[in-house]
C-alpha positions in Angstrom: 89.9 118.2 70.7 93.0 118.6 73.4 91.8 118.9 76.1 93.7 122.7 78.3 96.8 121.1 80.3 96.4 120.6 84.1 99.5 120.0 87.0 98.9 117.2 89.6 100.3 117.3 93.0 100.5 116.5 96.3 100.6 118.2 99.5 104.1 120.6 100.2 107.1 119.2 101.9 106.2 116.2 100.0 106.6 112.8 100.9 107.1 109.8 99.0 103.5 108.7 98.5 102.5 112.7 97.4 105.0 112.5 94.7 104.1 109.1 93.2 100.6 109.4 93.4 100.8 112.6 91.6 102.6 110.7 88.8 100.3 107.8 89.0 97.1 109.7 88.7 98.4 111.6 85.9 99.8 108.7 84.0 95.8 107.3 84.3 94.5 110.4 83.6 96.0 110.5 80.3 95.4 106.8 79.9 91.7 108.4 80.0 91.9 111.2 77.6 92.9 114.1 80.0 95.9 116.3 79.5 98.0 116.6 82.5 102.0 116.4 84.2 103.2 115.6 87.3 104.7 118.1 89.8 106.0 118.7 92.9 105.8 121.2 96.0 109.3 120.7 97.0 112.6 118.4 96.8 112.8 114.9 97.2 113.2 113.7 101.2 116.2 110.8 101.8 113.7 107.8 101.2 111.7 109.5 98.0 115.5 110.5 96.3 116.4 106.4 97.2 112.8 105.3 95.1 113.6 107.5 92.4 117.2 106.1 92.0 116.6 102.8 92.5 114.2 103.1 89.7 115.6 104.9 87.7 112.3 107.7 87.0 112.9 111.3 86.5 111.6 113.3 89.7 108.9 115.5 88.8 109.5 119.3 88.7 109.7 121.1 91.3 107.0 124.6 91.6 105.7 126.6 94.5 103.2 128.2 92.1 101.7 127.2 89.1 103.5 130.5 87.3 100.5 130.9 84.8 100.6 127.7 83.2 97.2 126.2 84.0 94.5 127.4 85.4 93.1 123.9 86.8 93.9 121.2 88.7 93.8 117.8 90.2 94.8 117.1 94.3 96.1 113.9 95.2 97.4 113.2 99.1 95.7 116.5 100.6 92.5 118.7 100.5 93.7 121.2 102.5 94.3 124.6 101.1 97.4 125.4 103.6 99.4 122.0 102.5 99.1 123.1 99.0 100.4 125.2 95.8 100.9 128.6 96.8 97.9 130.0 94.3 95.8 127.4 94.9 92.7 129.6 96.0 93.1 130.8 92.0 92.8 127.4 90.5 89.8 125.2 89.4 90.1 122.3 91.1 88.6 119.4 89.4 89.9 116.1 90.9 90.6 115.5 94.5 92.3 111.4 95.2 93.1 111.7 99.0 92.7 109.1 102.0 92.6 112.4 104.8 89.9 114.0 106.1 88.5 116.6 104.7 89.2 120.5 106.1 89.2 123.8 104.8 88.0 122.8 101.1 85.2 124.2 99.0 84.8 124.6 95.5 82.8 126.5 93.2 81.7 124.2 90.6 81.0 120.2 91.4 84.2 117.8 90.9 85.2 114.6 91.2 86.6 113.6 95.0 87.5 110.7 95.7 88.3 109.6 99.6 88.7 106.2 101.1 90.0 105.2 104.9 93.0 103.3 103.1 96.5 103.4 104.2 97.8 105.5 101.1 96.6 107.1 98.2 99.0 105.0 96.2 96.6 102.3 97.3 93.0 104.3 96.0 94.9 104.8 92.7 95.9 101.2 92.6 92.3 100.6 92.8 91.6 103.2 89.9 93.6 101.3 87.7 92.1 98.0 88.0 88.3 99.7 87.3 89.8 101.4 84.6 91.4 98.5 83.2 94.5 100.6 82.7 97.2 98.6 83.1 100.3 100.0 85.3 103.8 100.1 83.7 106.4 98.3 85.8 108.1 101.4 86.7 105.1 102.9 87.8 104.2 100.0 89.7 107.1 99.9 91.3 107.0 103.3 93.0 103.5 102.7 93.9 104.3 99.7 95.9 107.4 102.1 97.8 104.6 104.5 98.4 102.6 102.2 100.3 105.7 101.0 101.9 106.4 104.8 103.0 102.9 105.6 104.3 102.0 101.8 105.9 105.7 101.4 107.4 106.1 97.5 105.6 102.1 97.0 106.4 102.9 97.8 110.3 101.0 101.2 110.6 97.7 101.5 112.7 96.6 102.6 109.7 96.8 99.9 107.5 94.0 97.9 105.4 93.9 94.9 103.8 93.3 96.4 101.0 96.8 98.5 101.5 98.7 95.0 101.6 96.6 93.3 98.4 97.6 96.4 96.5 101.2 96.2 97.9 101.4 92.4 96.9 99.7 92.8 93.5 102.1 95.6 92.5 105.2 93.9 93.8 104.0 91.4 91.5 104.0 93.6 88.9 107.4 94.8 89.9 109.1 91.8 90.1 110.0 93.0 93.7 110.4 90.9 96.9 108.5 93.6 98.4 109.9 92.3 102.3 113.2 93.0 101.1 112.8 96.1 99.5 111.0 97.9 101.7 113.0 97.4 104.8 115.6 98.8 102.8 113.9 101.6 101.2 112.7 102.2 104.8 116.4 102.2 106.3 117.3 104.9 103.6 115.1 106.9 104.6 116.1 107.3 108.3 119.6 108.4 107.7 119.2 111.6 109.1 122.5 113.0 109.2 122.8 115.0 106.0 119.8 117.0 107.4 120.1 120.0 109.9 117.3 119.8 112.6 116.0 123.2 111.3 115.5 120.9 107.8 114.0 117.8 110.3 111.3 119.7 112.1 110.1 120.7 108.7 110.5 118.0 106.3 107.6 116.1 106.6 105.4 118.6 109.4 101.7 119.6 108.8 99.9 122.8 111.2 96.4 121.8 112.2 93.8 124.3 113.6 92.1 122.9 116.8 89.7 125.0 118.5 91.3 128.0 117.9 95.3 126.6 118.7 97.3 126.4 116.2 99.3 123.0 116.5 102.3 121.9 114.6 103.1 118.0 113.7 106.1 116.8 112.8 107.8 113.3 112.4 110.6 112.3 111.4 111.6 108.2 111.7 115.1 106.7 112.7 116.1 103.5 113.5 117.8 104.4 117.1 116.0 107.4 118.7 119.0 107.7 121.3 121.3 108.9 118.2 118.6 111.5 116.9 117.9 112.9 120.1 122.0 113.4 120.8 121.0 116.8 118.4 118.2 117.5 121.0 119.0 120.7 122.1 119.4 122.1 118.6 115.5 120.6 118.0 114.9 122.4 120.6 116.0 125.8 119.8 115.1 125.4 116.5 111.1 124.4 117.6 111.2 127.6 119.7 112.3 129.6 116.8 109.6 128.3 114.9 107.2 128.7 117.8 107.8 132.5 118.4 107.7 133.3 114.2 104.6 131.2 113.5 102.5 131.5 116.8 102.3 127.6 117.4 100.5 127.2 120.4 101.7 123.2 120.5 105.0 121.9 118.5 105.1 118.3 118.8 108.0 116.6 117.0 107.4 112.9 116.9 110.7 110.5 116.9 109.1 107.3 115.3 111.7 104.2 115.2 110.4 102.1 112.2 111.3 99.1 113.7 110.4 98.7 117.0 107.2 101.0 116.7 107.5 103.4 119.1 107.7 107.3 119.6 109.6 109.2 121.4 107.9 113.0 121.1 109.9 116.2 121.8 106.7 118.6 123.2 106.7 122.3 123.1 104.4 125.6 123.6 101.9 127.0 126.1 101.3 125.3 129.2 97.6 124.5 128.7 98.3 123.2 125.3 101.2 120.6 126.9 98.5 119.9 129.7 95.9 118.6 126.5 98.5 116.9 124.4 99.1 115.1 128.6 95.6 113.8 128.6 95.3 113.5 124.9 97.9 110.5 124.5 97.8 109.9 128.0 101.6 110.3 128.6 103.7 112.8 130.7 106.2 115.5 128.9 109.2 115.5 131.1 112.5 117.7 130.0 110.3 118.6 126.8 110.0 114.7 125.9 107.1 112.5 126.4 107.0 108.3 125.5 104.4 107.1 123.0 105.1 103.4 122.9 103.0 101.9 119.8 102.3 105.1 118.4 103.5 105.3 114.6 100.7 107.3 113.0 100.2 111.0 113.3 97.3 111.1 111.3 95.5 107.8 113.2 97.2 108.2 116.6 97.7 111.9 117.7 95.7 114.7 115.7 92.1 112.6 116.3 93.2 112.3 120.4 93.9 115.7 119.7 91.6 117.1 118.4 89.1 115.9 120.6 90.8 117.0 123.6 90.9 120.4 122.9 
């Protein structure tokens, strides 16, 4: 009996490890007898467009909604009902694969959810694989290993686990990929910045977070030299106030990250209090809208949990 077609995905404004993870889990989940295709809430960013040519693999279609087609689905990269599909409150969801916490998310009927304090979802799927016995094609394997490139930054991220670089090594393995190559090259391609407009930067890989009643905007983009991103400063700057006044942010934070030194520099805007909190939060001082967060490369580690406590 087929089994009724589902869509896999990742979170909107999608990053490298929310596309291939949604092609990963639904290449296992067919390898298991389920019936399912790979999509994606939005257009490749500079790094994800580099995986898919160097390898050579078809991105996935892009949909804002599911349009009818299916009426359940599986989650990988995200929980939360804001970072997803647009009818996502409409759809059964039956399989969660994520490596965030957990907020806003109920269900009606009992699922599978699966959530581990790993570097990258690439890396829990990874894992998924071997227990299955399911072996990964090389192609696969090979955008598996950039994903955990992406989300670890080459194994340097705060959030790293040695399980993130046995995956990474096992895959690259797979790959035939000298993965110390590769990745500081997949990560240079991603931080050429210049085809993007700042209105395109401040949204391209951003998430909006609810803390104690403030609604907070993150943003990130990385470079390797700040100094030449921030020569566009003032249009960042307009450009977060627009999106201030339309969306009611009561904190913008843009974070500059350079990949290879590992340090932020973060342009800081919104209400007074809330610039006061993000002050004590990271324990830095936001001067001419900027504030310097040496060592800090992970938003999801090192600024919404300081965060989020402080308010």
């Amino acid at each position: 009996m087929t089994k009724e077609k589902q869509f896999v995905f990742g979170h909107s404004n999608p990053d490298t490890d929310a596309v291939v993870a949604a092609i990963a889990y639904s290449y296992l989940s067919n390898q298991l007898g389920y019936n399912t295709e790979a999509i994606a809430l939005g257009e490749p960013n500079e790094e994800t467009k580099f995986v898919f040519d160097k390898f050579g693999y078809e991105y996935p279609r892009v949909m804002n909604s599911t349009n009818g087609e299916v009426s359940s689905v599986m989650l990988v990269d995200h929980n939360e009902f804001q970072q997803s599909i647009d009818d996502i409150a409409d759809m059964e969801i039956t399989h969660v694969v994520d490596h965030h916490r957990i907020s806003n998310f109920e269900t009606a009927n009992p699922l599978f959810y699966r959530a581990e304090p790993l570097g990258c979802t690439s890396t829990i799927l990874w894992k998924m694989f071997v227990e299955q016995s399911v072996e990964i094609p090389a192609q696969i394997a090979s955008l598996m290993l950039s994903a955990i490139i992406s989300d670890t930054l080459l194994l340097k991220s705060p959030t790293t686990t040695d399980q993130d670089a046995t995956a990474m090594k096992s895959l690259a393995e797979i790959a035939g990929i000298d993965y110390e190559t590769y990745g500081l090259e997949m990560l240079k391609a991603g931080t050429n910045l210049d085809s993007k407009s700042t209105k395109e930067l401040i949204n391209m890989d951003a998430k909006t977070f609810d803390m104690k009643g403030n609604n907070v905007r993150v943003a990130q983009v990385n470079t390797v030299d700040v100094n030449d991103t921030l020569t566009r400063e003032s249009d960042f700057v307009n450009d977060i106030q627009s999106e201030i006044a339309s969306e009611n942010y009561n904190l913008f934070i843009l974070l500059i990250t350079n990949i290879l030194t590992s340090d932020t520099t973060g342009l800081i805007l919104g209400d007074d209090s809330a610039i006061a909190v993000f002050e004590k939060a990271l324990n830095t001082k936001v001067s001419d809208n900027k504030a310097s967060l040496p060592g800090v490369v992970s938003r999801k580690k090192q600024v919404v949990p300081p965060l989020n406590e402080a308010f």
